[in-house]
C-alpha positions in Angstrom: 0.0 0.0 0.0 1.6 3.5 -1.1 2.3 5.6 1.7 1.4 9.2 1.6 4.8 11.3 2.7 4.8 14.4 3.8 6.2 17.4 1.5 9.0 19.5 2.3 7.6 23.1 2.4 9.2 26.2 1.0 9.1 29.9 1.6 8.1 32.4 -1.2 6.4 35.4 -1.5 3.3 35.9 -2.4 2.4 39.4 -3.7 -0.6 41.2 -1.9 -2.5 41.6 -5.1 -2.5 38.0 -5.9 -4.3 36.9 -3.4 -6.3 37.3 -0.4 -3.6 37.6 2.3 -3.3 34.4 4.0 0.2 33.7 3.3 3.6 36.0 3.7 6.9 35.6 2.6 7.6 35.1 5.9 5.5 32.1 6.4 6.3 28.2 5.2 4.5 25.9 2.9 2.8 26.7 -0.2 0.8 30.1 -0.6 -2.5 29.5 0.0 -5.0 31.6 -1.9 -9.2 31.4 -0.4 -11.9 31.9 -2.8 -14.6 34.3 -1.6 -16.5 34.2 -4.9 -18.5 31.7 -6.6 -18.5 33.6 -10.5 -15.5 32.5 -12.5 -16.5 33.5 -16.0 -13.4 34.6 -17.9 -15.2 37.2 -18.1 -16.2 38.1 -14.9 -13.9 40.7 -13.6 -12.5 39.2 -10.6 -10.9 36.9 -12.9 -8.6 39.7 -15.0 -5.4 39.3 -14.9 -5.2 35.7 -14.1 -5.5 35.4 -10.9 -7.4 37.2 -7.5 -8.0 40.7 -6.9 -7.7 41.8 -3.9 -12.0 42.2 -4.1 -12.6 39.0 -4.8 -11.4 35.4 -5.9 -12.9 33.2 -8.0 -11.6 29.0 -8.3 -11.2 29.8 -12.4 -8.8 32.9 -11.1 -7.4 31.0 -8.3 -6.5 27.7 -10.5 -4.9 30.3 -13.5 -2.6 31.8 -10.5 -1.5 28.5 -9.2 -1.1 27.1 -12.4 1.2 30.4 -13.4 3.2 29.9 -10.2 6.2 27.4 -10.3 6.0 25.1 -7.0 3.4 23.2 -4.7 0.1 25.9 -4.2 -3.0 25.2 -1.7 -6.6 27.0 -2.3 -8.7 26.8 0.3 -12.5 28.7 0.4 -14.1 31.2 2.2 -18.1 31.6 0.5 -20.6 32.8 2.3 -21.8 32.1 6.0 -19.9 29.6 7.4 -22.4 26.4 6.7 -23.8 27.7 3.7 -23.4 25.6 0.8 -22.2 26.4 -2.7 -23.0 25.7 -6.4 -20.0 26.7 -8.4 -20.6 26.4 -12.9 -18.1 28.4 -14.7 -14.2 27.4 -14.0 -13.5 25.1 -17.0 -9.8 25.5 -16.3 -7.1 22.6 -16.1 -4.8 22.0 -13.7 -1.4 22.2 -14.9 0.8 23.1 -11.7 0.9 20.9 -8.3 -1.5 22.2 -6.0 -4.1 21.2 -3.2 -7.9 22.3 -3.7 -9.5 21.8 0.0 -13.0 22.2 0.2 -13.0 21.1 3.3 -11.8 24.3 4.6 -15.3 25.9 3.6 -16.4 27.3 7.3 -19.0 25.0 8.7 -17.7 21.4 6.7 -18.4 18.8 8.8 -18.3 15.7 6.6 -20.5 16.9 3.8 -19.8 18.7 1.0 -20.9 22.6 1.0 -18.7 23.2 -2.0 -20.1 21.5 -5.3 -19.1 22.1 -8.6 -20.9 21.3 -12.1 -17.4 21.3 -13.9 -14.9 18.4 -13.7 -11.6 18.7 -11.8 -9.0 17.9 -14.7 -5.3 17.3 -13.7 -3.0 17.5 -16.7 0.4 17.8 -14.6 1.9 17.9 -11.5 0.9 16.4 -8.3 -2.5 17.2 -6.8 -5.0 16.7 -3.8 -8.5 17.0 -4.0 -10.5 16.9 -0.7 -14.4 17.7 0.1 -15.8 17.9 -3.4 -19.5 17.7 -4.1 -19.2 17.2 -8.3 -22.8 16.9 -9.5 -22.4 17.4 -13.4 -21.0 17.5 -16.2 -19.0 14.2 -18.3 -16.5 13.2 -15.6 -16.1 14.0 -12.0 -12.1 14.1 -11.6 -9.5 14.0 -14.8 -6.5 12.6 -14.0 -3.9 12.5 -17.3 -1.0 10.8 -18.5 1.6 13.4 -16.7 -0.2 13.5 -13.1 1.5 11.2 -10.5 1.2 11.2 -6.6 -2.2 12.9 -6.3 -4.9 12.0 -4.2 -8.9 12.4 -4.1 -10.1 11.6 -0.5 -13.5 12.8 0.5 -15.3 13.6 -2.9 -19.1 12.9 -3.7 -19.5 12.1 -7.5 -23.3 12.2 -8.2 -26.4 14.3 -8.0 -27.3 16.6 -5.7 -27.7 20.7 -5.3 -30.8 19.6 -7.8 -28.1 18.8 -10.1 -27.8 14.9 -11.8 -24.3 14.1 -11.5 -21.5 13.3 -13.9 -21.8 10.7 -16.2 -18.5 9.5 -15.0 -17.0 9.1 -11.8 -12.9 9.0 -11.7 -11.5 8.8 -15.2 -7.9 7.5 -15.1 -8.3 6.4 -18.8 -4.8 8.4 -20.1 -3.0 6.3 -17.6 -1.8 8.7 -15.0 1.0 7.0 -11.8 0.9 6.4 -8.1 -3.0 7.9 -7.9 -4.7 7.4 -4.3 -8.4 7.4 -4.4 -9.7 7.4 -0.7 -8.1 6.2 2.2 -8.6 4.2 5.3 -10.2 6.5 7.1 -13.5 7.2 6.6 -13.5 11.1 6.1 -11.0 9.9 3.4 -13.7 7.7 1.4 -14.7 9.1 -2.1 -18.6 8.3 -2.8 -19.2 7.7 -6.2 -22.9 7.6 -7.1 -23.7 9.0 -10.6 -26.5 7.4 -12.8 -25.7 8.1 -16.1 -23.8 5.6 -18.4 -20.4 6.1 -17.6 -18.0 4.1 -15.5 -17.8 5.1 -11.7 -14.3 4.0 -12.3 -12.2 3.7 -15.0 -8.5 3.2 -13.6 -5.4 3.0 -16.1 -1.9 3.5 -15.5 0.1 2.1 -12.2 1.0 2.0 -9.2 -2.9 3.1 -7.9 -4.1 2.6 -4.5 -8.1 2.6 -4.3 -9.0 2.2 -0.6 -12.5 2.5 1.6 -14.3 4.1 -1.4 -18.9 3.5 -2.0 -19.0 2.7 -6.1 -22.6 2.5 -6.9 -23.9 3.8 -3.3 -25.0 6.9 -2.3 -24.0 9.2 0.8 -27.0 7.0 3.0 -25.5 3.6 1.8 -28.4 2.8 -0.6 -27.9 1.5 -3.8 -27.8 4.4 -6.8 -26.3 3.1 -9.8 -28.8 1.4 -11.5 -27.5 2.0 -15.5 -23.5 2.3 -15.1 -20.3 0.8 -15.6 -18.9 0.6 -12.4 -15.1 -0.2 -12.0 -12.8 -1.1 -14.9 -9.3 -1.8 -14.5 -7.9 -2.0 -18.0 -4.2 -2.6 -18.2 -3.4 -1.3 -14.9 -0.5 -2.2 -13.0 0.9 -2.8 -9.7 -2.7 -1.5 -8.2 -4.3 -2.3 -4.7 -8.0 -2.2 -4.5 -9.0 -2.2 -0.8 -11.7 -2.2 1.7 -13.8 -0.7 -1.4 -18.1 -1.2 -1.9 -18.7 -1.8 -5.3 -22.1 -2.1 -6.8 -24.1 -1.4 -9.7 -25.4 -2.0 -13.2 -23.9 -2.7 -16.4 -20.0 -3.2 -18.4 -20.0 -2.8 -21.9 -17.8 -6.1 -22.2 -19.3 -8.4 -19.4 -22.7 -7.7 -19.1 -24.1 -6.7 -15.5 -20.4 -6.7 -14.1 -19.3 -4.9 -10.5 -15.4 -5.6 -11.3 -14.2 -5.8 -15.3 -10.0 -6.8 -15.2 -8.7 -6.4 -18.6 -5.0 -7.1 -19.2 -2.3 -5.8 -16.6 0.0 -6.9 -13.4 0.2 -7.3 -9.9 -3.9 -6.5 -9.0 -4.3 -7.1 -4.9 -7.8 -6.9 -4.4 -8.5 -7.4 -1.0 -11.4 -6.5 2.3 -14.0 -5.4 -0.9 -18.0 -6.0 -0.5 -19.1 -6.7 -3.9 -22.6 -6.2 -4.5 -23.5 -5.9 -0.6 -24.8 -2.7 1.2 -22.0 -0.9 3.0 -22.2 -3.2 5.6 -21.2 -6.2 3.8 -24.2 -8.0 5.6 -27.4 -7.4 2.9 -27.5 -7.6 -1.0 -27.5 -4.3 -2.2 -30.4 -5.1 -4.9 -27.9 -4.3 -7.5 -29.1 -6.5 -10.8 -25.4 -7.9 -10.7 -25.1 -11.3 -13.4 -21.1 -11.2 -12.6 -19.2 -9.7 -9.3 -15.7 -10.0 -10.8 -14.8 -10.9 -14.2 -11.5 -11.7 -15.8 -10.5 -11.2 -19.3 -9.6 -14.5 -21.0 -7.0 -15.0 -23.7 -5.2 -12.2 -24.5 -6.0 -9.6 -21.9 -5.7 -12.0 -19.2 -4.6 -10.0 -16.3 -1.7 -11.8 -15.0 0.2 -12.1 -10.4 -3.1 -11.4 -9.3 -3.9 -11.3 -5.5 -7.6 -12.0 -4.6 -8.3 -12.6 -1.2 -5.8 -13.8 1.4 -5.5 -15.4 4.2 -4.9 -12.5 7.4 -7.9 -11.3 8.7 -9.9 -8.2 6.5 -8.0 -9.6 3.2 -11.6 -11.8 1.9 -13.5 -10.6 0.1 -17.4 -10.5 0.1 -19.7 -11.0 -3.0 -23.6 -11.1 -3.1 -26.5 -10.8 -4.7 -24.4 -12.2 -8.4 -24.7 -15.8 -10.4 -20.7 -15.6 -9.5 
């Protein structure tokens, strides 16, 4: 299991006009910029100049300034009363510099997202974290590309909500992105990934992934949501641990009414999962599951598997499929 190591911090400055004061050249880490502003139009005005005003901060201005600023940035918000939730639509911008985006730091977050966004997160380089999302439209949830390695999601809810109707895909790691941590073992970590349109909850490529304590098919309460999807599909991916995960749901494109499709790659552990359960492991989920897991024969048989073992929390669970 990939360990998450702390980052050496660095001092820089951070000039007053770029942001909204949190950070001095006299202070370590990363600068931190807080949004106070839900537009982000390029053509709303507190996005001139590519990045925040001191009246205002949007996250399309606050992703432009971290992407123009050469080292590890942290955004954190600020919107509204502390509590309040927030729909954000208009900051189509990709992520091209390492950086943190914590929702969690909205005042008032206590386990829920109040920040939710209709527009995907898309990585395209660097090394990012993304923490306390609500995404509830749009084609994908989170982008990870080719050149992102060592980023985590931990705490996300893909699917509708904010009387929105959710991506039609959850996690896309479909350019084959490295070292990409999806949850965690804790359970503020766990990403929920309920959408209900036909794209995969999870579409993992690359290698060296960790996907630990995350709901695929379930929503927030634990019931089941997914009724028309793809749910997880590992397609050539290598050296990946899958851990501790729910997965439930409809349909594959390849399979049938498939919870787990393995096509092709190395060195899958896939351990402590409930497949097809309620969160509890102890009920059917009432997913219309023909196939839990299915393995790709011939060809694109996925090769050093680990299913199972023999310590205790290593089995695996699967219900409510003809096998």
């Amino acid at each position: 299991v990939m360990e998450r190591r702390s980052e050496s911090t660095t001092t820089r400055a951070w000039a007053s006009s770029d942001s909204l004061g949190v950070n001095s050249a006299s202070s370590p880490g990363p600068p931190v910029t807080r949004l106070n502003s839900t537009g982000g139009s390029v053509s709303d005005t507190t996005d001139s100049g590519g990045g925040c005003g001191t009246g205002g901060c949007t996250l399309h201005a606050a992703i432009q300034q971290a992407n123009a600023s050469a080292g590890a940035d942290a955004i954190q918000f600020a919107l509204g009363a502390p509590g309040s939730s927030h729909l954000i639509t208009t900051f189509s911008e990709w992520i091209w510099e390492s950086v943190t985006i914590d929702a969690t730091t909205q005042p008032g977050y206590a386990g829920v997202p109040l920040i939710h966004s209709t527009e995907p997160l898309i990585s395209q380089a660097g090394s990012h974290t993304f923490r306390g999302f609500g995404l509830v439209a749009g084609n994908q949830g989170v982008y990870f590309s080719a050149s992102t390695s060592n980023s985590f999601a931990e705490g996300n809810r893909i699917g509708a909500a904010m009387a929105q109707p959710g991506p039609a895909m959850g996690f896309n790691l479909m350019a084959g992105p490295s070292n990409i941590t999806l949850g965690g073992a804790a359970a503020a970590a766990r990403n929920v990934i309920f959408c209900t349109a036909s794209g995969n909850l999870l579409d993992l490529r690359g290698a060296g992934h960790v996907v630990r304590n995350n709901w695929f098919g379930l929503d927030p309460t634990g019931a089941f949501a997914s009724p028309d999807v793809d749910v997880v599909y590992l397609y050539g991916a290598n050296n990946v641990s899958f851990l501790d995960n729910v997965v439930t749901g409809g349909t594959s494109p390849v399979f049938g009414r498939t919870a787990v499709s393995v096509l092709g790659g190395s060195g899958l552990v896939f351990q402590g999962n409930f497949v097809g359960t309620d969160a509890t492991g102890n009920a059917d989920s009432g997913a219309p599951l023909s196939h839990g897991m299915v393995a790709a024969p011939g060809p694109n048989e996925p090769s050093n598997a680990t299913i199972g073992g023999s310590a205790p929390g290593q089995g695996n669970v699967f219900a409510g499929n003809a096998y």
